[in-house]
C-alpha angles and dihedrals in degrees: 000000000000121000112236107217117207116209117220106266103231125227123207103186120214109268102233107218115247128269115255118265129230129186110204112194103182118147092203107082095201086059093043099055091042085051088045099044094046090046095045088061090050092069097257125131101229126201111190130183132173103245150018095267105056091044087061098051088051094052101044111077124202092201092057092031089232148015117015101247095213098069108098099180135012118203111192139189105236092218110044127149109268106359119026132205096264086057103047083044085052093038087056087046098093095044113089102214095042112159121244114274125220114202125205128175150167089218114044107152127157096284097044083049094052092043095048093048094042086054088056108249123164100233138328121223119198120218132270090054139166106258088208091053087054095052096053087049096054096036087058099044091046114010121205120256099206089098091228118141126262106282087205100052106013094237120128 
């Protein structure tokens, strides 16, 4: 009698998508963790830090010799200790690829607002903003690939 072999079926899974990534850069800890939080339920992965620098250091990557290809959004304070928002925006500026800039700031007059467009930012919210505001904005601008529903208006 012959023996019948069976070869392993082999499975490939479906490769879900990643989530969508989002660098926070906010020196007040109290709005960071409000930003990081909002964002986290609407299905981002969220990386924060405290100030321009370090944002930096987190988006520049050694191994690609220049911008980290998997953020998909920075949001930045304007005024931060060391490095401030309009510096990190100048500083993306010469990287093709760079990802879209979200401003926010306690002191957003005329000028901040000109400068900030003519770097090329996204959009500046002035504090104090609506959260909600923010979220729509940023769903719209990079919506979330988790397939989960809006938590805004309920709709998938």
């Amino acid at each position: 009698m012959a023996e019948e072999r069976c070869e392993p079926e082999v499975l490939h899974p479906e490769v879900a998508p990643r989530p969508r990534r989002i660098l926070i850069a906010e020196d007040d800890y109290e709005m960071r963790r409000l930003l990081v939080a909002a964002l986290r339920r609407d299905g981002y992965e969220v990386t924060e830090t405290d100030n321009g620098l370090r944002l930096l250091s987190q988006l520049y990557s050694p191994l690609h010799y220049g911008i980290r290809a998997d953020v998909d959004l920075i949001i930045s304070d304007i005024r931060m200790p060391g490095v401030d928002g309009l510096e990190v925006l100048s500083g993306l500026q010469s990287y093709d690829g760079a990802p879209p800039v979200i401003l926010i700031t306690a002191f957003g007059d005329r000028q901040v607002h000109a400068e900030a467009n003519r770097l090329g930012a996204v959009a500046l919210f002035d504090k104090p903003f609506d959260l909600d505001d923010l979220r729509t904005f940023v769903r719209r601008l990079v919506p979330p690939r988790n397939g989960a529903p809006d938590p805004l208006t309920g709709a998938a």
